[in-house]
Each structure stands twice: as C-alpha cells, then as structure tokens.
N, C-alpha and C positions, 0 to 999 in steps of 0.2 A: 222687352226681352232682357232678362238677367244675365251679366256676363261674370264668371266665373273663373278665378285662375285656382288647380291646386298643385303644389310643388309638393314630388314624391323622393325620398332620399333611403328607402328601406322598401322592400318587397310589403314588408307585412301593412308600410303607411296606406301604399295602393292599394293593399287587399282591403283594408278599412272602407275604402271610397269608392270599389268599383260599382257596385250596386248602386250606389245614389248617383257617380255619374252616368250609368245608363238611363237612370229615373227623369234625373235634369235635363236631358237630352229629348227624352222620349216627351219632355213637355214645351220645349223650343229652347232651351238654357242653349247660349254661348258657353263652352265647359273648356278653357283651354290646362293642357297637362304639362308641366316642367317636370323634367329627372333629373339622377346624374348617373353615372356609370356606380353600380352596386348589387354584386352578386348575381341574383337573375331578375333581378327590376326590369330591365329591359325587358327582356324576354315575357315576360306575365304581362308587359303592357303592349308588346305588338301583339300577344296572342287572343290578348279583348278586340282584339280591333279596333282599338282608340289612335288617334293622329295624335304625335307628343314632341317636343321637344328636349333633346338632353343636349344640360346646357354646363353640365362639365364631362364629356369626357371620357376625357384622360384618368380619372379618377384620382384618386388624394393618397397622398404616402400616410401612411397609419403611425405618426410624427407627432409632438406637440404639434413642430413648425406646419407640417403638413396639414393636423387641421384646422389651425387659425388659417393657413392660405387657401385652401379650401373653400371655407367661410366668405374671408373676400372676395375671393373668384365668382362666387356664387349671389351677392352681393350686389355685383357689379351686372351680374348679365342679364340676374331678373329683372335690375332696374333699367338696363335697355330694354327688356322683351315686354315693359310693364307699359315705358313713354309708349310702344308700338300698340299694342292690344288694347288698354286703358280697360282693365277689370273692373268690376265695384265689388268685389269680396276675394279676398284672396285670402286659402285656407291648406294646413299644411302643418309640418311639427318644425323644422327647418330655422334657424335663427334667421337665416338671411332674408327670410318672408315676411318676419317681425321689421325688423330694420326698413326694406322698401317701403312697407306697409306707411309705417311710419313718417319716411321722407315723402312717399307722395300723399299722404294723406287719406287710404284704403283702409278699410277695415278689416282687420285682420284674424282670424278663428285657428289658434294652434292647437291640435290633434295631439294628446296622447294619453297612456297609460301608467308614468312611471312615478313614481314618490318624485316632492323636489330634492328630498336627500339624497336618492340615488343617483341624480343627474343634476347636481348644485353647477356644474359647467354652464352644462346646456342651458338650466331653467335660468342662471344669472344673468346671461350675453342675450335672453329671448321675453321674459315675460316683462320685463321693466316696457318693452316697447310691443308688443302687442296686444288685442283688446278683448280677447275672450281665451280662456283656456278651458278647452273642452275634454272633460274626463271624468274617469265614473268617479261616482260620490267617493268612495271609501280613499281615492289616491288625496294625495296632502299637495299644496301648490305653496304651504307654507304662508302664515297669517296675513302678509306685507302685502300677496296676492289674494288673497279671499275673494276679495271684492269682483275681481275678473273669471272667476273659477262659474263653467258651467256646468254645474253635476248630473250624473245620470246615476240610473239604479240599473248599471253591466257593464258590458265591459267590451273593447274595442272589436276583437276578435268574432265575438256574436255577429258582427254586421252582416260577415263573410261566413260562419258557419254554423249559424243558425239555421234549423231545418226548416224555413221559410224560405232560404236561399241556395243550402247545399243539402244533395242527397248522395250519399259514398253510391261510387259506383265500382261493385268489384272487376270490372274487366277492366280501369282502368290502374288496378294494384297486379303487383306480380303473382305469377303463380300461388294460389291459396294451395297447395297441395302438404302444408303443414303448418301450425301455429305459428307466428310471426314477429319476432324481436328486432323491434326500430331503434336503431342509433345514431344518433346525432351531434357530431362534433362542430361546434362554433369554434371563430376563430379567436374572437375574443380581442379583439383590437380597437373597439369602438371608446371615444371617450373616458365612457363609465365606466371602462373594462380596466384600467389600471390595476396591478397590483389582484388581480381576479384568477382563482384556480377553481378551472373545471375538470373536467374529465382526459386523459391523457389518453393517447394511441395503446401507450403501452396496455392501457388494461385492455383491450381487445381479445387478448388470448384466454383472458380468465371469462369474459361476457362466453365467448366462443365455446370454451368447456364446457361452462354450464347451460350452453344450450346446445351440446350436444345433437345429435340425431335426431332431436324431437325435434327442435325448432329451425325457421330458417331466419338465418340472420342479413336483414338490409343495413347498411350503412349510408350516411348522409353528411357527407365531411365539406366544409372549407378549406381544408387543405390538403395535397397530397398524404395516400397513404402505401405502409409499407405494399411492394411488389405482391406480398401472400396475399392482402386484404381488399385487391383491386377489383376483384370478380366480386364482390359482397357489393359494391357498390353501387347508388341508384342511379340509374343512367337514363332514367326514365324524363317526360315531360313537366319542369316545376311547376305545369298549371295541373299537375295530378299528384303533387305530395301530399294534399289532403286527402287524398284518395286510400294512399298506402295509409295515412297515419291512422284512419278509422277504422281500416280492417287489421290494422296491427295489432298484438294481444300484449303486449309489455312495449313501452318508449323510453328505453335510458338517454339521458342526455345532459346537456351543461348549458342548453340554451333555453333562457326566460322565456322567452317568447312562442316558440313550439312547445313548452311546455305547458303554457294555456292553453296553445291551441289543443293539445291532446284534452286538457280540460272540457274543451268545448263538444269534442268528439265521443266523450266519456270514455278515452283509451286510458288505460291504467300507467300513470307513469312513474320513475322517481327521477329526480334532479339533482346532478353532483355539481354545488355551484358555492360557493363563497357568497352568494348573493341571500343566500336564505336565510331568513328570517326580517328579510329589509324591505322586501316589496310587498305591497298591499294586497296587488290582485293576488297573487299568488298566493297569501298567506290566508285571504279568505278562502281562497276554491282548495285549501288543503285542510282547514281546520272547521271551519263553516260545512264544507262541502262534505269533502273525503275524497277530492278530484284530479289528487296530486300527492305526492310522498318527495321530502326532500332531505339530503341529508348533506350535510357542509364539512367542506375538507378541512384536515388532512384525517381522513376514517374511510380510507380505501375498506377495511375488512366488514363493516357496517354495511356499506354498500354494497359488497356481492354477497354478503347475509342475506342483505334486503329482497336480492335478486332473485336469489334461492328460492324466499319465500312466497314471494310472488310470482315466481312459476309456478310454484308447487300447488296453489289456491286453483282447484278447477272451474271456481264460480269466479274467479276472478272481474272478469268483463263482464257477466250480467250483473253483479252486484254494483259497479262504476256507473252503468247503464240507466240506472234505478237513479243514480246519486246525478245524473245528468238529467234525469227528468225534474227534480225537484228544483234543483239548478235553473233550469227554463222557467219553468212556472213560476218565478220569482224573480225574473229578470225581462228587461223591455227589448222591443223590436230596434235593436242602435242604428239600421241601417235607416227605417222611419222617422227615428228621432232628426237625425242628421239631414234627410233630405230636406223635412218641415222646416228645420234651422233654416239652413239657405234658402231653398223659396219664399219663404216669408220675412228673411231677415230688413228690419230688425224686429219689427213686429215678433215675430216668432224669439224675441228675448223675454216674452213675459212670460214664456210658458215655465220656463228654470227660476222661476221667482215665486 
C-alpha cells in the first residue's frame, strides 16, 4: 500500500489534487492531507470529506518577516508529522515540503503552474531541494532546473474543471434572471505580489454603470468592501464558485488564477493585472487560444472600453465556447496524468521522457 503525504497552502493547490485523491483512495492509497489557514482552504477541504490536518493555524502576517517565519513554522511541523506518518511520496507546491523532503530522504513532486520568473522567491528557497517539478510544458523552471522539470501538454486547472470532472450546475449559481458580471478582487499580498497593481474598489462604480439594468453584478472580494457594495457580494458556498463562474457572461478581475480558471470554463474574461505579459499559461490561452483578454495598468480607460465592448458582443459566450472546445481537444486529462504519476512512481517517471 502507497502512503501519500500532500501539503495544501492555496484553495486552487487542493483543487489541483482533489480528484486523484479520491482515485488513490478508492484503490487502497494511505493519502495523508497537511494545510494551513488560507482563505477558504479549509472550508473546500472539510466539504470533500477528506480527514486533514492544518498545521499552521494561526496563519502568517503578509510580512517579508511573516513569510520566512511562516516557512519555518511550517518546516518544523511537517517534519514532526512526517517522523509520525513515514510517507514514501510527498507532493505539494509549499517550500517547506522540499526541505523535509530532503532531510528525511522522501521524494518529493512540487505542483505548479507559474514561470520561475514570476516566483524567483519561491522557486530559489524550493527547487534546489526537491525532485520533480511538475508543470505543463510551455511554464519555464529555468535551465539550472530542466533536468527535474516534469512537463505536460495543460494545465493545472483542467484537473478540476475539465468536463470529465465538472459539470456547471445552474442551481447552484445565483439567480439567472439576467446576464451575469463576475468580479473578482484578490488581495494581492502573496510573495510575488510585490509592487503588483490590480484592480481597485474604486472602479466598481464605473463596472456598476456600465452594467446598468441589464446585467447583475456579483462580487468576490478578499477584502472588505464599501457599505454600498456589500449586497453585490457572494455569500454563496466556495465549493460552488465554479459554478457561478461558468454561468457568468463577462469575469473582470486582477487575479491569475481565476482567470484561467474562467479560461477553463470558456467564460469570457479580461485581466487588470501588472502581471500581464509574464505568465506563460496565460499568455497562451490569450493568444493561442482567445480565452482570455488582459490589459496592464495604469489604463484604467482601455479597460472599461474593453468592458463596454464585451457587453456589447451578443455572441460573446458562444464564440469563447467554440475557443474552449478546441482548447480541450488539444490538451490531456491532468487529473489522469497525476494519478499514474503517484501510483506508479517511480516507474511512472518514464512516461515524461
């Protein structure tokens, strides 16, 4: 029997792996789960019905200092919870999993999607000491790592909302009773978020004009918003954001990550983010695809041009729809891929060769 550890630090890492660990489970796998306090992590992983442990918390101040102690904190308690369990694969994006990995001598599979330039932090403190880094082909781990780089042909997000595993269900989105404008405020405090301008509250009121009477507008904040904007808010269950996002008909936002997922969904989105033109996934499913629209500050007025004009489009959604099937047909089952990985590891390292 295969014993399994994977440490989850973001909503979206667990959405990556919930389908394979129901798979590894449903075939005898030992699948132990580490968290830590982040956003609605928890909440996504009591609502699978997975047994987990979170093993910071108290969570981390959004500090340099905070997140090097963090790190350590985190460091220290997998490599208690590692001496008790005794894993033989431990898989995860997380530096501190690298490091254990490491000292006890585990093997180790880091999970993710991001360029190493955009996350030179992260990838410098993690890939020196871990043994595989698993991400679709087109992301960069940088030459020094090649060698450890396990490539696929998709992308993280498919695992979880590929129509092999998700189907939108509209009773679990808010009333359809009119077109549907998704907004998305991140907080924007993570590492690679330094020095990062997204999207501000204040344009709310201009989103809000130009969606007028026709459209209903949801909002999806990390951070408190003004008193006016508090009814717009989704108050809904985070294991049904995907739900709203597919029936949504526009997704403005400033967060990477929802905005593949809308990718995935073939919801029509555009991205107000500093980050554009620097990420890979993203830059394919916009230019490649047509699955994404991004436009990089300071061009507030470009953007509710943008906005404008993609209300205005009434084929809007089925034309993304179209651009989301060709999308699939050319990209693999990541949730399959990853299960084979671990069941079969290491054997199942010749198939990436």
């Amino acid at each position: 029997m295969k014993k399994v550890l994977f440490y989850f630090g973001h909503p979206a890492q667990f959405l990556f792996a919930r389908n394979t660990i129901h798979e590894l489970k449903s075939k005898g796998c030992e699948v132990h789960i580490l968290i830590k306090s982040k956003d609605v992590l928890e909440t996504l992983v009591k609502e699978s019905g997975f047994l987990f442990t979170n093993i910071l918390e108290e969570g981390r101040r959004d500090t340099t200092p905070g997140i090097v102690l963090g790190v350590l904190k985190r460091d220290w308690r997998i490599f208690k919870y590692i001496q008790k369990t005794k894993p033989q694969l431990l898989i995860g994006t997380d530096p501190a999993l690298a490091h254990v990995g490491r000292l006890r001598g585990i093997p180790v599979i880091t999970t993710l999607e991001d360029d190493f330039e955009v996350i030179p932090k992260l990838a410098k403190i993690t890939y020196p000491y871990t043994n595989h880094i698993l991400t679709p082909n087109i992301c960069s781990v940088s030459s020094k790592y090649e060698h450890k780089k396990l490539g696929y042909n998709g992308y993280m997000k498919l695992a979880y909302l590929h129509p092999n595993y998700f189907t939108p269900d509209l009773s679990k989105s808010p009333k359809k009773d009119k077109p549907c404008i998704f907004v998305r405020l991140a907080k924007l405090t993570a590492h690679h978020d330094d020095n990062i301008q997204g999207l501000e509250s204040s344009y709310l009121d201009r989103i809000l004009s130009l969606a007028g009477d026709q459209f209903r507008v949801i909002i999806n904040s990390e951070y408190p918003l003004k008193p006016e904007y508090e009814h717009l808010r989704y108050t809904g269950s985070p294991n049904d954001i995907h739900h709203v996002l597919a029936f949504a008909d526009l997704f403005i936002s400033d967060s990477q990550s929802m905005s593949v997922e809308a990718a995935m969904l073939g919801t029509p989105s555009i991205r107000y983010s500093d980050f554009v033109g620097r990420i890979s996934v993203l830059e394919e499913l916009e230019h490649t695809y047509g699955l994404t629209c991004s436009i990089k500050p300071p061009n507030e007025e470009l953007l509710f041009q943008k906005i404008e004009e993609m209300l205005s489009d009434g084929q809007l959604k089925e034309n993304y729809q179209r651009k989301r099937e060709k999308m699939l047909s050319e990209k693999i089952d990541v949730t399959e891929l990853l299960t084979d990985l671990i069941l079969r590891y290491p054997e199942s390292l010749e198939r990436f060769k």
